[in-house]
Steps between C-alpha positions, in 0.01 A plus 500: 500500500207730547508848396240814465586794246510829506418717201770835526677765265152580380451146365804453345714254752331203727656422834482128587453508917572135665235395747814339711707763665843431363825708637718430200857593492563760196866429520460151385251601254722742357743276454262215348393747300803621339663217448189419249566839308267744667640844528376627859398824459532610900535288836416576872419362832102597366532403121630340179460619178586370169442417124349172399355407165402859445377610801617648805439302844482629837574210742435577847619253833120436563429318173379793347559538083410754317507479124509833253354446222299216586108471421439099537400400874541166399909586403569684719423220755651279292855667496465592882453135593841422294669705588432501916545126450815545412569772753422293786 
């Protein structure tokens, strides 16, 4: 996957962008998600949040992810790519 990043929160969280528009279903990733131990943090037809390894993720249908903290463009790519592969 191909991704460009977005620096927010004043430089404290990356957001991994996919170059593919994806239109993922947030029901089945809340459900993949829990069932490997996340605790989802809130859900709607716009976003998903939860806490993973420390951070909080925002997960939005277009293949957005946001990661807070996260400083490393090169993880936060990384953990997108995982985790939309197994999203999709």
């Amino acid at each position: 996957m191909r991704f460009t990043t977005a620096r927010l929160c004043g430089g404290e969280a990356l957001m991994a962008i996919s170059a593919d528009i994806l239109d993922l279903d947030l029901d089945k990733a809340e459900r993949i998600l829990k069932e490997e131990g996340c605790v989802i943090k809130e859900k709607s037809e716009m976003i998903l949040v939860y806490e993973w390894e420390g951070k909080e993720v925002t997960l939005y249908p277009q293949g957005k992810v946001m990661y807070l903290p996260q400083k490393d463009r090169a993880q936060c790519i990384s953990d997108a790519t995982r985790l939309l592969e197994k999203l999709r």
